[in-house]
C-alpha positions, 0 to 999 in steps of 0.5 A: 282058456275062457276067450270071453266071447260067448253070446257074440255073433260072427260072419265067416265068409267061405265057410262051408270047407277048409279053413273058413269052415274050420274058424266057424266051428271054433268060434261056434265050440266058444258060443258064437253065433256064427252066420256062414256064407258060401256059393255052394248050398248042399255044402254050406247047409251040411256044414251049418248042420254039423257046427249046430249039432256038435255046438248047440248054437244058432247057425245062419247060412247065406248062399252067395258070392261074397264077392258081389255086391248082391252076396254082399247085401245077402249076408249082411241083411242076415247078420247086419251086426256082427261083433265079430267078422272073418273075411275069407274067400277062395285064392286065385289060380296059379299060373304065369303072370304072363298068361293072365288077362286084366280080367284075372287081375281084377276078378283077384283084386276084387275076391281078395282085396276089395270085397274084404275091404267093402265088408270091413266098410259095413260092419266097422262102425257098428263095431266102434259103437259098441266098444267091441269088434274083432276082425280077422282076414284070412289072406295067406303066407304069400304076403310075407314070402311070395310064390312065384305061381300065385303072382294073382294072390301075392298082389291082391292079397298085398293090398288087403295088408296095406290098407288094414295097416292104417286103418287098425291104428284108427280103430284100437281105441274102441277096442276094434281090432282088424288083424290078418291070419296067413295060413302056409301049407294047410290040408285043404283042397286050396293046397292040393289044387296048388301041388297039382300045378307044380306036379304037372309043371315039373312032370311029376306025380302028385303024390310025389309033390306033395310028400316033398312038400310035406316033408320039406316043411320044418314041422314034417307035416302040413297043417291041420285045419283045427289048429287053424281055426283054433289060433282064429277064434283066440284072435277074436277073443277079449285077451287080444285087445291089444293087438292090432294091424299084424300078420300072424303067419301059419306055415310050420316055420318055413318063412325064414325071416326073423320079423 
């Protein structure tokens, strides 16, 4: 399928590894000009090299803190018009709610709720005025079916959802969409460093943890980073004009809802 994008351009936030790295490079395989930021600059610039080398287009990289006002200013004076901007930053760490400071709540408030949501403030109106906009933030499963040791993500990342939920409706009639793509259990180092807590939570070892967890999904398997960025790119694509305000879930079917 032609997603009909070619000669776009896109912001990827936290894009050097997993699942950020993954939507570049499908947007990148589609003829995007990506421009990718992360804190990390030996694995931001290895990742720019390897999208350019496989795809041919042009690759920016930003090294910064998408969550500061400076990262920010940073990316956006690199890429000040994007058509396209996927919002994605690394999730809070696990733990009891009991344990966490007001720090920790503001520092996740801010990574998962605020920064997407300041990012979505200096890209959206250019998109309205040129009658074409796709945004994509990257949250996780959490928002439909909470666990228990990501209390910090489970709320932040709940505010994101609230506040796209009305925005989406005002922004669809100029064809700007704003959708969020929860990924459940990926192959990345989000989701070992997670299994790592429950392995030591329950004195059990990793790679124990992580066969169960596997194994008790209903595909048998975690998800592959590729198939991630693939359902990413498509939802960037002209054939999603009429979508807008959902949370398209990843997970293998382990979310037993029916809505």
């Amino acid at each position: 399928m032609n997603l009909g994008i070619a000669g776009k351009s896109a912001i990827v936030c936290a894009a050097s590894k997993g699942l950020g790295k993954a939507s570049a490079f499908a947007l990148a395989r589609e003829g995007v000009a990506v421009t990718i930021s992360a804190r990390g600059e030996a694995a931001l610039l290895a990742t720019a090299e390897e999208i350019a080398q496989e795809t041919g287009v042009a690759v920016g990289t930003v090294v910064c803190d998408v969550t500061t006002v400076t990262g920010r200013a940073e990316l956006l004076a690199a890429c000040p018009d994007p058509d396209i901007l996927i919002n994605n930053a690394g999730g809070p760490p696990a733990g009891d709610f009991r344990d966490f400071s007001m720090e920790d709540w503001q520092t996740a408030v801010n990574a998962n709720m605020l920064s997407p949501i300041e990012m979505i403030k200096a890209t959206v109106d250019g998109m309205l005025e040129r009658d074409f906009g796709r945004i994509v933030n990257i949250t996780s499963a959490s928002v439909r079916s909470p666990i228990d040791e990501l209390c910090l993500s489970n709320g932040a990342r709940c505010g994101l959802t609230g506040f796209v939920a009305g925005l989406s409706r005002k922004t669809i009639g100029r064809n700007v969409t704003i959708n969020n793509l929860l990924p459940g259990p990926f192959d990345t180092d989000r989701l070992r460093s997670n299994l790592a807590y429950r392995a030591e939570a329950m004195g059990k070892t990793v790679a124990d943890m992580t066969a169960v967890a596997a194994a008790n999904n209903p595909a048998g398997r975690f998800g592959t980073v590729e198939e991630f960025g693939a359902t990413c790119a498509f939802m960037c694509s002209i054939h999603t004009g009429f979508m807008t305000g959902q949370q398209i879930i990843m997970d293998g079917g382990a979310f037993p809802g029916t809505m």
